[in-house]
C-alpha positions as CSV (number, residue, x, y, z in Angstrom):
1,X,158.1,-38.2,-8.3
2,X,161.0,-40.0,-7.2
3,X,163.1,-36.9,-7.2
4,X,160.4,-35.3,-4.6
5,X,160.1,-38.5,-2.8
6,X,164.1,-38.3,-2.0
7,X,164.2,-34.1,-1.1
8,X,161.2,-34.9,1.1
9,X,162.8,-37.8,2.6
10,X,165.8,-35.3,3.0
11,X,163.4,-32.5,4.2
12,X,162.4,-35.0,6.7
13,X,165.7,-36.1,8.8
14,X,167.3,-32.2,7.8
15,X,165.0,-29.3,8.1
16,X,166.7,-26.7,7.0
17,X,166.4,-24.0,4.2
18,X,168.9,-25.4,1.4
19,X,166.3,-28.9,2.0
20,X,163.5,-26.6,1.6
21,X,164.4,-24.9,-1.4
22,X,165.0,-27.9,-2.8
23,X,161.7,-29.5,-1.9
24,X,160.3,-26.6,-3.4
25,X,161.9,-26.6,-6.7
26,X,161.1,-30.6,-7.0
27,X,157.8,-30.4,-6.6
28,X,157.3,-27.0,-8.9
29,X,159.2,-29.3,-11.8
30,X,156.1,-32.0,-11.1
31,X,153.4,-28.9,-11.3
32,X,154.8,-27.9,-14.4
33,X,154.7,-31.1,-16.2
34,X,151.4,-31.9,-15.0
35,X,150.4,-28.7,-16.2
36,X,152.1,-28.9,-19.8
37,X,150.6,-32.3,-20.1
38,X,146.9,-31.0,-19.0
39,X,147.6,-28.1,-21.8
40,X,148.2,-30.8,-24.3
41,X,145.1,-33.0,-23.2
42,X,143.1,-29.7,-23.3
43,X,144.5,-29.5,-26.7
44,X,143.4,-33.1,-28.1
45,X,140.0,-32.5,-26.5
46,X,139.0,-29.5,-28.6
47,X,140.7,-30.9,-32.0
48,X,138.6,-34.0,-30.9
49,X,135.4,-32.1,-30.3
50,X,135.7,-29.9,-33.8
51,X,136.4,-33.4,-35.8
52,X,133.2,-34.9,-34.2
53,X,131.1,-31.2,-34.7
54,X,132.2,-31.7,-38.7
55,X,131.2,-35.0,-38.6
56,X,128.1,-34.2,-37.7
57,X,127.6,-31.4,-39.8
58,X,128.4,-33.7,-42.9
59,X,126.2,-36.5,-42.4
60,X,123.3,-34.0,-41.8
61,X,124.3,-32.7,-45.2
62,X,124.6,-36.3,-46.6
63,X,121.1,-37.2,-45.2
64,X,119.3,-33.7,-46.7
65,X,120.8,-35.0,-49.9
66,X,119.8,-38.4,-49.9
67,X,115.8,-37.1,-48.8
68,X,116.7,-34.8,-51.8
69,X,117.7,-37.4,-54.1
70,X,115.0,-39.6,-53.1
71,X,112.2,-37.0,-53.6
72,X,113.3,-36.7,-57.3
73,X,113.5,-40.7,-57.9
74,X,110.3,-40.8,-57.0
75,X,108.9,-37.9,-59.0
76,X,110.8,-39.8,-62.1
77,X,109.4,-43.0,-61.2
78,X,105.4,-42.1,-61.0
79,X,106.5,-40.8,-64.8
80,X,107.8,-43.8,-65.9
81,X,111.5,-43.1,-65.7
82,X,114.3,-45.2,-64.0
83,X,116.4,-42.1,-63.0
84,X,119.3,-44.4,-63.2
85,X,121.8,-41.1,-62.4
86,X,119.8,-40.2,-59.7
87,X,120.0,-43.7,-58.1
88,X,124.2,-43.5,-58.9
89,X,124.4,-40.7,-57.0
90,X,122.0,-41.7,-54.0
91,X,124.2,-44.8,-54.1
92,X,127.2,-42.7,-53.8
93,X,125.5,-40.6,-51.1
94,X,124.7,-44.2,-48.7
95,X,128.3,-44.8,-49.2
96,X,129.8,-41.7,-48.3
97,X,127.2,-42.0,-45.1
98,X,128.5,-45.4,-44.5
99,X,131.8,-44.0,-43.4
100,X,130.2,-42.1,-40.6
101,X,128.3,-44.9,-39.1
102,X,126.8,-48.3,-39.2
103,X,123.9,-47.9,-41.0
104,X,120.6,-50.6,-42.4
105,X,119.5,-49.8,-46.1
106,X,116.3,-50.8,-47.1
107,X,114.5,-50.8,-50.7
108,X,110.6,-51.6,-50.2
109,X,107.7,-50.4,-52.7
110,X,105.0,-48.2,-51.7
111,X,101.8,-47.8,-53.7
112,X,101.2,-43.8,-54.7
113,X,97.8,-44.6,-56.2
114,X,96.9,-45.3,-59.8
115,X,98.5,-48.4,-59.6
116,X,101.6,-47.2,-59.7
117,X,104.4,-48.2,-57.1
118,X,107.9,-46.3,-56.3
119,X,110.4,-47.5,-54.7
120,X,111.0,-46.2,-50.8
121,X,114.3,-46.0,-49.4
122,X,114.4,-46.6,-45.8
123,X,118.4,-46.0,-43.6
124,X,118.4,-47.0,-39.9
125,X,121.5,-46.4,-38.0
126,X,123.0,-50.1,-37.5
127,X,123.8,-51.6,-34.2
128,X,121.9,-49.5,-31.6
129,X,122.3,-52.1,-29.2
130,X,124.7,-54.7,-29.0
131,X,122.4,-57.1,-28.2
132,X,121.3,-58.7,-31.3
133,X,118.4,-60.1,-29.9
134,X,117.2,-56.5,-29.2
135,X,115.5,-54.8,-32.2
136,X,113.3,-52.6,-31.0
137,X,115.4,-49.7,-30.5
138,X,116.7,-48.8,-34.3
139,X,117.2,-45.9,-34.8
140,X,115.7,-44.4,-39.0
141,X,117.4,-41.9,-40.4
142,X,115.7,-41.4,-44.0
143,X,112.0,-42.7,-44.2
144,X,111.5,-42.3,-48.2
145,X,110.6,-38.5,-48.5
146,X,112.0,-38.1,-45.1
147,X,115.1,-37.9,-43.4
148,X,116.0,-36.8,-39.7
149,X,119.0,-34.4,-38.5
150,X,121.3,-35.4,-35.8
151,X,122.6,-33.3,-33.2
152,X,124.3,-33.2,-29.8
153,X,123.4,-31.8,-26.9
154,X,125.0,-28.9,-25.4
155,X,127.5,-30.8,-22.7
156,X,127.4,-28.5,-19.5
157,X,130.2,-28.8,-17.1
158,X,128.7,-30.5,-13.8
159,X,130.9,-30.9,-10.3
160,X,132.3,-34.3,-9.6
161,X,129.7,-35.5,-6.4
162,X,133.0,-37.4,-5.4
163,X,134.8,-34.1,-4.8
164,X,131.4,-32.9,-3.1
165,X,132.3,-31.9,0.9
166,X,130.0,-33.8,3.4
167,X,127.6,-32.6,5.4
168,X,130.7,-32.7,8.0
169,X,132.5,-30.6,6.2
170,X,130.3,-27.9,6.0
171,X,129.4,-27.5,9.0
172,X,133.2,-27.8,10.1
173,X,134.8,-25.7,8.0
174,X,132.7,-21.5,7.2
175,X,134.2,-21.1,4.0
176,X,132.7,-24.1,2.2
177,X,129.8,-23.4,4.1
178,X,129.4,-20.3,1.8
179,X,129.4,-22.7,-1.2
180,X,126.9,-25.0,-0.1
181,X,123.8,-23.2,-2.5
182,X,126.5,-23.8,-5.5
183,X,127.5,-27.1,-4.7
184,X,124.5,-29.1,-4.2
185,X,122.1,-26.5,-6.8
């Protein structure tokens, strides 16, 4: 930038060609780095969005597994068994969940009748809100037999209303005024 600055400067008390050419060639070095350095943004972006898509698809497999796992403790438990492998593995399961997010584990009893009570495994994702007098808005990820999927909406590519001409504008200059519909759909 200081290199353009100076052949600007330069430009400025000597307008000739040689000046010029040499503003030129400053300013296409900036263009080029800019561009190289956008590339390599671009780049970081779209490794960053196929981590988080991965992510994603793995805690939706660890919480299918868990509902899974769940589903079969309980059918041990209402026959009298402890399912102690099961539980191992659920355990294992939570764990490998934990890495994803924050999460809230809860073991409660529910009664299925008979007289017989199972254990229910409730998961909320942990620290919704910062705000830890707020505790309303927790979000449960496996109920006992149940267990939710997460997903991300499709992101669509909106225009800056910074970068949006005024009224002004329009009206001042015809070709934006052929953009308007687009610009403020």
């Amino acid at each position: 930038l200081q290199d353009l600055a100076e052949k600007l400067r330069a430009l400025g008390n000597d307008p000739n060609v040689d000046n010029d050419t040499l503003v030129r060639g400053s300013a296409e070095a900036i263009v080029k780095m800019f561009n190289f350095y956008a590339d390599k943004l671009k780049g970081l972006e779209q490794n960053g969005q196929t981590a988080f898509n991965d992510s994603i698809t793995n805690v939706n497999e660890i919480l299918t597994n868990i509902q899974a796992l769940n589903k079969s403790i309980r059918e041990c438990e209402i026959h009298g068994d402890n399912a102690l492998e099961l539980r191992d593995e659920r355990n294992l399961q939570i764990d490998e969940l934990s890495k994803y997010m924050d999460i809230d584990v809860v073991y409660s009893y529910e009664d299925v009748g008979a007289g017989i009570q199972v254990e229910k495994l409730t998961i909320y994702m942990g620290g919704a809100n910062p705000d830890p007098n707020v505790t309303t808005d927790s979000s449960m990820l496996v109920d006992g037999l149940y267990a939710t999927q997460i997903s991300v909406p499709e992101q669509k590519p909106v225009l800056n209303p910074y970068l949006l001409p005024s009224a002004d504008d329009l009206a001042a200059n015809p070709n934006l005024k052929n953009l308007q519909g687009y610009l403020f759909l």
